[in-house]
Backbone and ligand atoms as CSV (ligand in chain L), in Angstrom:
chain,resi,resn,atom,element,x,y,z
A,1,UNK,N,N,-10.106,7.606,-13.937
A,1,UNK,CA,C,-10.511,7.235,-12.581
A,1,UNK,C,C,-9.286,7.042,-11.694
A,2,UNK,N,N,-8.418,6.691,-12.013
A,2,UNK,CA,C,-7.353,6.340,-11.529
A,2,UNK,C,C,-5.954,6.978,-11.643
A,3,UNK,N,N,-5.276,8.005,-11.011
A,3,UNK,CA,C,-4.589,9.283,-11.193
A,3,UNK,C,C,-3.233,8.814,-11.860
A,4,UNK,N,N,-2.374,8.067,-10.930
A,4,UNK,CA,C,-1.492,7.301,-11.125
A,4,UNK,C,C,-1.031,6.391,-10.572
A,5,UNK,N,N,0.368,5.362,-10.910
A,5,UNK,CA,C,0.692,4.629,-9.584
A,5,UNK,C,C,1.745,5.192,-8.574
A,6,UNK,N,N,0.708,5.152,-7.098
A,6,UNK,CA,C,1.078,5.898,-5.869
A,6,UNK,C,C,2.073,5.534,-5.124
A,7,UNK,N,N,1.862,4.195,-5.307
A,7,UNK,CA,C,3.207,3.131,-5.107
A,7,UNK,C,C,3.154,2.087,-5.104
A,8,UNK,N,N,4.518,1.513,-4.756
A,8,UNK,CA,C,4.128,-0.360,-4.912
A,8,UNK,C,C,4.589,-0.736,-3.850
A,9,UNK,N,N,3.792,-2.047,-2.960
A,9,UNK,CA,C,3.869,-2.168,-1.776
A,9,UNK,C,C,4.975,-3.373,-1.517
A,10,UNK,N,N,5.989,-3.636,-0.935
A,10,UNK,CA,C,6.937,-4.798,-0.896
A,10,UNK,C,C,6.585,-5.055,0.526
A,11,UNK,N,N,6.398,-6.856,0.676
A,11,UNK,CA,C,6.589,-7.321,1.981
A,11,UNK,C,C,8.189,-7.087,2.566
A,12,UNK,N,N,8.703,-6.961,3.614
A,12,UNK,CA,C,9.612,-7.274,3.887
A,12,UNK,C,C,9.934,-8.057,5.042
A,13,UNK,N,N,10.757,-8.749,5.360
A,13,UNK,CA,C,10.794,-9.200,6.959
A,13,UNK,C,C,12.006,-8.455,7.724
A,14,UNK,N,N,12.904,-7.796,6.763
A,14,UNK,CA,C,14.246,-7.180,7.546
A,14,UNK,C,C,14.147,-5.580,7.149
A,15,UNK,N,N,13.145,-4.698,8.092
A,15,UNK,CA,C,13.680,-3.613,7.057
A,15,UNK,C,C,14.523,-2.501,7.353
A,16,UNK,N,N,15.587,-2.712,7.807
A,16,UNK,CA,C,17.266,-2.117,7.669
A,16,UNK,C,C,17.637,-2.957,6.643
A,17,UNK,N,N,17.626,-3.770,6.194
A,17,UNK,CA,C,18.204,-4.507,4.949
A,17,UNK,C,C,17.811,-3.997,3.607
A,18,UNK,N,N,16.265,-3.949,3.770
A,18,UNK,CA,C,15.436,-3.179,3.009
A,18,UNK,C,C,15.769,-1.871,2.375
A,19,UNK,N,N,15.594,-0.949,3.577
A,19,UNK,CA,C,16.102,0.268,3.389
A,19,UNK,C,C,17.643,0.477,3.059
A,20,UNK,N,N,18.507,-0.359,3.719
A,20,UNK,CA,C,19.588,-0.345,2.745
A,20,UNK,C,C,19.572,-0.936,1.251
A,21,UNK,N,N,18.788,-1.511,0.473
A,21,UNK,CA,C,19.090,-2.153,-0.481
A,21,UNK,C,C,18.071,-0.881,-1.663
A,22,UNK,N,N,16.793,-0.604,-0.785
A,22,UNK,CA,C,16.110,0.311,-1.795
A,22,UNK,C,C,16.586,1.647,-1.823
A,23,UNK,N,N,17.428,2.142,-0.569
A,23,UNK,CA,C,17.844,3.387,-0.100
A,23,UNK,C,C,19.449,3.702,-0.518
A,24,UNK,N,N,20.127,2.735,-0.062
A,24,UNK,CA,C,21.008,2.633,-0.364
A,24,UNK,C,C,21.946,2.206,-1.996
A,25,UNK,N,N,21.242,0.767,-2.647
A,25,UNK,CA,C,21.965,0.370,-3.522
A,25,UNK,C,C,21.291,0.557,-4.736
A,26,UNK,N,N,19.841,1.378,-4.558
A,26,UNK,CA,C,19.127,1.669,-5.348
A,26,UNK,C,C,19.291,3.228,-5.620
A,27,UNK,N,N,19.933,3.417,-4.600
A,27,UNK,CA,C,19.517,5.248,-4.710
A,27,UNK,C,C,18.048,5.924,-4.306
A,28,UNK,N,N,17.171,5.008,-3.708
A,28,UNK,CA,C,15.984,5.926,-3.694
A,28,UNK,C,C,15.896,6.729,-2.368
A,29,UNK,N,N,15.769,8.412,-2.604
A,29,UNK,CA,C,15.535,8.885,-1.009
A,29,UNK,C,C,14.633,8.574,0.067
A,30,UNK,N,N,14.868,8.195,1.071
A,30,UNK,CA,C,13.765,7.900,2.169
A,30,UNK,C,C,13.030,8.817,2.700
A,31,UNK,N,N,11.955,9.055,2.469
A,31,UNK,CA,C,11.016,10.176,2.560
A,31,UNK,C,C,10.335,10.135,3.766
A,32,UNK,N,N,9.746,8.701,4.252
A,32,UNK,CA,C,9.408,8.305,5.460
A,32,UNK,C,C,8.605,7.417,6.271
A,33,UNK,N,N,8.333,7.378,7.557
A,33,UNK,CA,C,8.754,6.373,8.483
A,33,UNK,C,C,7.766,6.624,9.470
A,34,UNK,N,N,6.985,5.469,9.313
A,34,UNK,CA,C,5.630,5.669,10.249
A,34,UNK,C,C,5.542,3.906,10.718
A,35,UNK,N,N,4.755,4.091,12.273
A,35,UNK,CA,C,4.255,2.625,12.142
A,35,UNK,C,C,2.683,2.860,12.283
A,36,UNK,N,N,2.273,2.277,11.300
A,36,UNK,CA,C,0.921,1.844,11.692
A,36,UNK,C,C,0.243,0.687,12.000
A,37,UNK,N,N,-0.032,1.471,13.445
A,37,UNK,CA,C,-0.135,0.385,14.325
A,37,UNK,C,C,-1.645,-0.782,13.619
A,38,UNK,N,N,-2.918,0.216,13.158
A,38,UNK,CA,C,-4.338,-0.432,12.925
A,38,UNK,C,C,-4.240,-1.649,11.489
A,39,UNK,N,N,-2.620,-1.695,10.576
A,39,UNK,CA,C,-2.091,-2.493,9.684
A,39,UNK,C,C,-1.397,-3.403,9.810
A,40,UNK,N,N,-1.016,-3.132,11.526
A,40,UNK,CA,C,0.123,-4.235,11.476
A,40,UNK,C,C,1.880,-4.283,11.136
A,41,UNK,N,N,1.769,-2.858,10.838
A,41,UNK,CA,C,3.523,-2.684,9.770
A,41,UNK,C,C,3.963,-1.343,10.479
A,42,UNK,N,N,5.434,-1.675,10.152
A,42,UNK,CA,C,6.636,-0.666,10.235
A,42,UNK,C,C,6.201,-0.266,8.458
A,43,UNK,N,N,6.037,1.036,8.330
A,43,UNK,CA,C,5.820,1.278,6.686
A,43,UNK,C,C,7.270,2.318,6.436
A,44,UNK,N,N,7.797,2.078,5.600
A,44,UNK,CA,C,8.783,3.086,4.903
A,44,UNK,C,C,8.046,3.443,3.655
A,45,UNK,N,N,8.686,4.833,2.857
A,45,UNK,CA,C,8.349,5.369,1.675
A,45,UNK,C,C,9.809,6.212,1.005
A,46,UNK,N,N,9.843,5.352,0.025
A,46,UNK,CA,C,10.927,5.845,-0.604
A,46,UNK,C,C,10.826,6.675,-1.999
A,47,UNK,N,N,11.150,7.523,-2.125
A,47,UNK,CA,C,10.523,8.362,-3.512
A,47,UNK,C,C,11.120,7.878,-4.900
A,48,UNK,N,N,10.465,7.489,-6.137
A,48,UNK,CA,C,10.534,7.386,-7.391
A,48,UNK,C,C,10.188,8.079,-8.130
A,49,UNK,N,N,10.662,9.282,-8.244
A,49,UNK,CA,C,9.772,10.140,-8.924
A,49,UNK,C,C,8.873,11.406,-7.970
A,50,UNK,N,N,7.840,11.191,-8.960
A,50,UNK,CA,C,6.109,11.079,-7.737
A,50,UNK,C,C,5.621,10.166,-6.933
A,51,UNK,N,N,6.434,9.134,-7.517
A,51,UNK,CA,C,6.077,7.554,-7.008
A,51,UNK,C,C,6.636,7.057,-5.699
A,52,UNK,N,N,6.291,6.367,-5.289
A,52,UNK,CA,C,7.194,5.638,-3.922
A,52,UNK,C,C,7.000,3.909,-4.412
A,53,UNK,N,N,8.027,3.513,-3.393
A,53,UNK,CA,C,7.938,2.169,-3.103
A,53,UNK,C,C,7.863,2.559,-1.635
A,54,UNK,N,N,6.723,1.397,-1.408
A,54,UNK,CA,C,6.180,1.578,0.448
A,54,UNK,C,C,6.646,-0.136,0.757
A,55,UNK,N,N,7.946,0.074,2.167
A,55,UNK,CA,C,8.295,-1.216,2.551
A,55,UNK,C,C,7.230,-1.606,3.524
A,56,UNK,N,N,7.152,-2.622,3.849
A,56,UNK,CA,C,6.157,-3.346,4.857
A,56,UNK,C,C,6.716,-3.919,5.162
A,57,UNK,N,N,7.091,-3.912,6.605
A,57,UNK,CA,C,7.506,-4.929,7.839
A,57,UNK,C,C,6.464,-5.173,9.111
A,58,UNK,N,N,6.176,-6.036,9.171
A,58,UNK,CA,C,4.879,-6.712,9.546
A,58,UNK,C,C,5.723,-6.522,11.350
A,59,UNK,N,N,4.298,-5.998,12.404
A,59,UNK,CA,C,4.760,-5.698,13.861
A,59,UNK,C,C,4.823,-6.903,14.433
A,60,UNK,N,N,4.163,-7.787,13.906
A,60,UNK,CA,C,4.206,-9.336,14.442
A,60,UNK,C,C,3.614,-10.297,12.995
A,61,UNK,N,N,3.695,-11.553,13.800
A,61,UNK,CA,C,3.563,-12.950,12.612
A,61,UNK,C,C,1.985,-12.775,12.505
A,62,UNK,N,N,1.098,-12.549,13.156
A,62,UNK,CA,C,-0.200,-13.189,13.138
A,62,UNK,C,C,-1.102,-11.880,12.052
A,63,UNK,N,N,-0.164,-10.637,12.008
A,63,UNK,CA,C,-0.865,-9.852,11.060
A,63,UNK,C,C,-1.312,-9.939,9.496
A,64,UNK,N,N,-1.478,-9.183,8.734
A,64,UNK,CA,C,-1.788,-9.579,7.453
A,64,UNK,C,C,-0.306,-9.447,6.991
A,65,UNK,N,N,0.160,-8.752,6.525
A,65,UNK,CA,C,1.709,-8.741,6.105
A,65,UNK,C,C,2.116,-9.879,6.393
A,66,UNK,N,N,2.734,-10.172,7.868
A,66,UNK,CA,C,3.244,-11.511,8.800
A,66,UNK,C,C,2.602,-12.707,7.782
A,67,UNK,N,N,1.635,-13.127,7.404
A,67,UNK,CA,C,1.144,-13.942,7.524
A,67,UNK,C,C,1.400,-13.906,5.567
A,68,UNK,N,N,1.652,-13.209,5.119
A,68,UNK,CA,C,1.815,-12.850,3.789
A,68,UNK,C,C,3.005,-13.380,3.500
A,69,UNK,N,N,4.259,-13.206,4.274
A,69,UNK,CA,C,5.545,-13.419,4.199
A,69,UNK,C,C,5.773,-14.889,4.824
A,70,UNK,N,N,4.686,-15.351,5.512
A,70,UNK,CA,C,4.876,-16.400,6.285
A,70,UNK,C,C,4.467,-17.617,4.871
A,71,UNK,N,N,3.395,-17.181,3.962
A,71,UNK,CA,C,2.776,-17.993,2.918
A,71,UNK,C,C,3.525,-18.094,1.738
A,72,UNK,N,N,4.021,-16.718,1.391
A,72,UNK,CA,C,5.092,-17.024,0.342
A,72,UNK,C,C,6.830,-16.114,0.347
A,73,UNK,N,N,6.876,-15.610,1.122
A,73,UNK,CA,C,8.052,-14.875,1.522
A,73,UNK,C,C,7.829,-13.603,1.055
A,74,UNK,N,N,9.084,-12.719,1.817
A,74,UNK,CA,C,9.387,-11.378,1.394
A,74,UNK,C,C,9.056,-11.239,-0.710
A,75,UNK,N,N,8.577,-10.127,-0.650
A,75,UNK,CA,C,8.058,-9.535,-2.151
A,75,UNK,C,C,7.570,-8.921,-2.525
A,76,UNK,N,N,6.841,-8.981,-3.761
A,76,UNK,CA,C,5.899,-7.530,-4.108
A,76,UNK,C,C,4.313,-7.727,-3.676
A,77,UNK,N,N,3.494,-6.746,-2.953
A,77,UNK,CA,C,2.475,-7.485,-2.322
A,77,UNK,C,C,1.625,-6.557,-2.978
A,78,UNK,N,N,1.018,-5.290,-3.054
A,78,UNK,CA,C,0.684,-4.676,-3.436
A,78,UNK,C,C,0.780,-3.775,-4.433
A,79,UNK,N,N,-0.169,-2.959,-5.524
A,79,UNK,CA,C,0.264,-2.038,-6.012
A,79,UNK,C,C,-1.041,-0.712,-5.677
A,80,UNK,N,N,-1.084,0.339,-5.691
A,80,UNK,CA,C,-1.551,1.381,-5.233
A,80,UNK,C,C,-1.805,2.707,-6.759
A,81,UNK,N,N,-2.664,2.824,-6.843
A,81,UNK,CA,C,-3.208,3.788,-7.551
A,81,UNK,C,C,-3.648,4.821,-6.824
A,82,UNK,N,N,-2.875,6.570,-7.080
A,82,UNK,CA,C,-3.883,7.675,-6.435
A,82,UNK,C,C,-5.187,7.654,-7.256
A,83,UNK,N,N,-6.155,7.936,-6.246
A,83,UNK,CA,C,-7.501,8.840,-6.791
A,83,UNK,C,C,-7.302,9.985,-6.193
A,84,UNK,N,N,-8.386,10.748,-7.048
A,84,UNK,CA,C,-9.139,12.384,-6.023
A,84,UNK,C,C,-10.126,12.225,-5.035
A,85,UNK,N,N,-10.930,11.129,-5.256
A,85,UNK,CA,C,-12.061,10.960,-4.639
A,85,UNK,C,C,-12.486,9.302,-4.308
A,86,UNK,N,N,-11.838,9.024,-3.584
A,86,UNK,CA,C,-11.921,7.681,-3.087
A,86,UNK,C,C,-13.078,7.091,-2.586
A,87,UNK,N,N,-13.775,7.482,-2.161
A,87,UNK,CA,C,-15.611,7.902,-1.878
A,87,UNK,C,C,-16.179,7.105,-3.520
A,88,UNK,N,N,-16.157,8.346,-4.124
A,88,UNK,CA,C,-16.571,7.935,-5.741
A,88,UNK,C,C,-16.259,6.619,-6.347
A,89,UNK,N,N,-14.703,6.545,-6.446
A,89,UNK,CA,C,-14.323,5.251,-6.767
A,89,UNK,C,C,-15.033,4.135,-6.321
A,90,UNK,N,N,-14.584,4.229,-5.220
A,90,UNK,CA,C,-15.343,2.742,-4.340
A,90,UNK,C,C,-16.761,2.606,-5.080
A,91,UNK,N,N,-17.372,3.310,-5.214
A,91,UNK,CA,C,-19.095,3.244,-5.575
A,91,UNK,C,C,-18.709,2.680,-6.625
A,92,UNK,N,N,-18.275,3.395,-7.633
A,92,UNK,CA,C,-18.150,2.866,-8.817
A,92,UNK,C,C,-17.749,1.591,-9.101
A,93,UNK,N,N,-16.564,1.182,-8.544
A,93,UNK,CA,C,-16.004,-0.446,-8.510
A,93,UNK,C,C,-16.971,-0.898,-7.837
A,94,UNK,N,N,-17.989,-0.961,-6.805
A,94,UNK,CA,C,-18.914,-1.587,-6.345
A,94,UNK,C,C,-19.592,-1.731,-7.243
A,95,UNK,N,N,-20.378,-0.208,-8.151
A,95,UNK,CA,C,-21.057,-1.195,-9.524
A,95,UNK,C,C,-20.968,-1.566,-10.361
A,96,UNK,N,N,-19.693,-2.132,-10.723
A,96,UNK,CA,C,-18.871,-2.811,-11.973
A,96,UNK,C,C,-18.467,-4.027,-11.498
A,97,UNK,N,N,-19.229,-4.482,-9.926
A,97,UNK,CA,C,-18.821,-6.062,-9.657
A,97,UNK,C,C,-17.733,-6.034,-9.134
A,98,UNK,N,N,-16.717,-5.524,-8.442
A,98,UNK,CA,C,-15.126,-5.619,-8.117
A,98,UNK,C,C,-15.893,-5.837,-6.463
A,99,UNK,N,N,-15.201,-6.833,-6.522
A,99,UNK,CA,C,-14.459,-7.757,-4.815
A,99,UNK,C,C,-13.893,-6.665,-3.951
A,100,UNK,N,N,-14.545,-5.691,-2.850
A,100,UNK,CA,C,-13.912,-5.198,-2.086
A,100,UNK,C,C,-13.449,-5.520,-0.405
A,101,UNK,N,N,-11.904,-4.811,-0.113
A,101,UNK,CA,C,-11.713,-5.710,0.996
A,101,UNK,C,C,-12.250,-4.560,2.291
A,102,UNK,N,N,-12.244,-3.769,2.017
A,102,UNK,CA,C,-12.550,-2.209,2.500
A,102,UNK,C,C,-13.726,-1.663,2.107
A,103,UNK,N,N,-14.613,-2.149,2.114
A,103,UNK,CA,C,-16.027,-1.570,1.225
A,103,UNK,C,C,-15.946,-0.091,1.816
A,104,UNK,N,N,-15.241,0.575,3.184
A,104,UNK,CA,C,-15.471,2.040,3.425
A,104,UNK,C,C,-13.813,2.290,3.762
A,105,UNK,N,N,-13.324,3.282,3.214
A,105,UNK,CA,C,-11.814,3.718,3.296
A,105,UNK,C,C,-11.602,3.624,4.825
A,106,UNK,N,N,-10.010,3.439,4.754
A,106,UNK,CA,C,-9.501,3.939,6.712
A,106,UNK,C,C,-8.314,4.603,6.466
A,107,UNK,N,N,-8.077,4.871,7.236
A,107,UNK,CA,C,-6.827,5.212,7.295
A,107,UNK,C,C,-5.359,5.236,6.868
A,108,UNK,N,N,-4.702,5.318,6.053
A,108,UNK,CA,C,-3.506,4.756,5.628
A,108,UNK,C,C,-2.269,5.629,6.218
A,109,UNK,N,N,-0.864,5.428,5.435
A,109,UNK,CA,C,-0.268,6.148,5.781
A,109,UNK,C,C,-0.004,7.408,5.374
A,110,UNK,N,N,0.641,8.271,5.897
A,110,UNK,CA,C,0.372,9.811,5.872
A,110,UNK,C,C,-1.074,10.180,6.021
A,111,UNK,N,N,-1.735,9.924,6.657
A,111,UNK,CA,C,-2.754,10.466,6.840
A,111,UNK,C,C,-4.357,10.021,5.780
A,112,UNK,N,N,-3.186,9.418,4.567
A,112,UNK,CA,C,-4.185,9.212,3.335
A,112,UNK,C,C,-4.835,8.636,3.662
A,113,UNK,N,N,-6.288,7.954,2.980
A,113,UNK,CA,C,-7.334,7.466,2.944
A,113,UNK,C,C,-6.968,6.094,1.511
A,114,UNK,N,N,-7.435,4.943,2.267
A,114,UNK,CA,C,-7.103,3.927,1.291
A,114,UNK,C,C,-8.281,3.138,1.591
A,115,UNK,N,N,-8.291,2.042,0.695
A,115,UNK,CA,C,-8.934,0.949,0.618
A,115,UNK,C,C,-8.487,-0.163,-0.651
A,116,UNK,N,N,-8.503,-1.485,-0.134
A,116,UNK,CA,C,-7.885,-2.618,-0.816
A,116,UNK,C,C,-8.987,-3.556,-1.813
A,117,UNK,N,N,-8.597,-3.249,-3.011
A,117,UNK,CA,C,-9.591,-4.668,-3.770
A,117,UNK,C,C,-9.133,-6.307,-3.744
A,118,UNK,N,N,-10.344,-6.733,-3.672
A,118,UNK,CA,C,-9.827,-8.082,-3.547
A,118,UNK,C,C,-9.290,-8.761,-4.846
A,119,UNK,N,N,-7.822,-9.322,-4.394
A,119,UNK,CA,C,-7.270,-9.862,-5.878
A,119,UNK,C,C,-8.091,-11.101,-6.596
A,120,UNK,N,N,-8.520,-11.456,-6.775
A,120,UNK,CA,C,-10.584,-12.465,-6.753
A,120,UNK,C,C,-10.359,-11.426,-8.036
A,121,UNK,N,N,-11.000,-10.323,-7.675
A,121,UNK,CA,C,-11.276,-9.581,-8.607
A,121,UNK,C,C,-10.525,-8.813,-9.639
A,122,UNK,N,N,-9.304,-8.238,-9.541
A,122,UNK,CA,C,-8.044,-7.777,-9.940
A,122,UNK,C,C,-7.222,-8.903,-10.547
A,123,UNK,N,N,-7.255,-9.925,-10.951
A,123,UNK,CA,C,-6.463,-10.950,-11.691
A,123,UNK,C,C,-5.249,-11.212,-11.414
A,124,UNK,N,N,-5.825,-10.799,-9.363
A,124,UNK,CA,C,-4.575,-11.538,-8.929
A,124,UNK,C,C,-3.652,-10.886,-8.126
A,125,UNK,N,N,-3.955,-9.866,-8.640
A,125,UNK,CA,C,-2.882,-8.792,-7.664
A,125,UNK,C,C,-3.704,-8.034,-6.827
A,126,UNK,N,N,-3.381,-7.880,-5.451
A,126,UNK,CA,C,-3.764,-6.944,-4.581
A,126,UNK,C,C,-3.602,-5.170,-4.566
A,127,UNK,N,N,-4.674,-4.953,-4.873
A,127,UNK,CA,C,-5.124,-3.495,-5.270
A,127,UNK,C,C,-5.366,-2.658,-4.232
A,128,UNK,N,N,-4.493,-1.819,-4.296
A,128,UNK,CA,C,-4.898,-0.310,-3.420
A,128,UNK,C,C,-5.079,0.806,-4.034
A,129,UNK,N,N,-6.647,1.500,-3.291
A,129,UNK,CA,C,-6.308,2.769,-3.977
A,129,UNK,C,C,-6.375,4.185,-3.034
A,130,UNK,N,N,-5.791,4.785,-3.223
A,130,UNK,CA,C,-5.535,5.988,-2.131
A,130,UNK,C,C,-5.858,7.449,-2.491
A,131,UNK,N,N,-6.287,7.962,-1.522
A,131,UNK,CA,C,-6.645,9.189,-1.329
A,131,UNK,C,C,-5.511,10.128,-1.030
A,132,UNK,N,N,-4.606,11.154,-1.210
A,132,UNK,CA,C,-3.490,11.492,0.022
A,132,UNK,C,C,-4.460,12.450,0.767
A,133,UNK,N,N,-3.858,12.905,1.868
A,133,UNK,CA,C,-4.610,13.678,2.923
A,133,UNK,C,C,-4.881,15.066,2.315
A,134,UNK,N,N,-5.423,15.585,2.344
A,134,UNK,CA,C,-5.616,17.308,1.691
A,134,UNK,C,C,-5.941,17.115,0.374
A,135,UNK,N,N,-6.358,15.978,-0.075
A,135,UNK,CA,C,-7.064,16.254,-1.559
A,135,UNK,C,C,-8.332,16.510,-1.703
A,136,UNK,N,N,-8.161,17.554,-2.619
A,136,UNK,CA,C,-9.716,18.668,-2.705
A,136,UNK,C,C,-10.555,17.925,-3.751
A,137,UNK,N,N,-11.595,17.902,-3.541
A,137,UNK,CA,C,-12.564,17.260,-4.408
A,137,UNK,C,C,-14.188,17.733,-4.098
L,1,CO,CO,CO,0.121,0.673,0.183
């Protein structure tokens, strides 16, 4: 059900610091650089592989990020699993009882299609799972 991990999401509050520390002292290439505005974040994506780490810098305090970093500081906030069919999934975790925060996908970055489980349900950790844009199903 679950393809692989798509990435892992870090709060950040500085991200030139960020990107220098994951880009720079890490070596990971910066692939790219969107804001989305309907999340609240400056998002970076840095490649691991297939994998990314996606930075989050929150556009203001009162957003979800903002308010994430405001409760326990800069860190790891998310982790992200691709699907093929994000549609399907969702149904399915709907009938296996899973806490959703997105009961219908939106928008993410690059174009992908995401939706968040509630950590209630996930043992704690905040769950994403994503669609990328152009996946055939
Ligand atoms: Co994410």
């Amino acid at each position: 059900m679950l393809g692989l991990i798509d990435h892992v999401g870090v709060a950040v509050d500085d991200l030139d610091a960020a990107i220098a520390l994951y880009g720079g002292t890490l070596g990971m290439p910066l692939s790219h650089r969107e804001t989305i505005e309907e999340q609240g974040v400056e998002a970076v994506l840095l490649d691991v592989g297939d994998c990314h780490v996606e930075l989050l810098c929150p556009l203001a305090v009162d957003t979800t990020v903002g308010k994430f970093i405001d409760r326990r500081g800069p860190g790891l906030h998310h982790v992200a699993y691709r699907v093929d069919d994000i549609q399907a999934v969702l149904e399915t975790l709907r009938e296996r009882g899973v806490r959703l925060i997105d009961s219908e996908p939106r928008i993410g970055i690059r174009r992908s299609r995401v939706a968040f489980l509630h950590p209630r349900s996930t043992g704690g950790v905040l769950t994403e799972i994503v669609e990328p844009h152009g996946a055939v199903h």
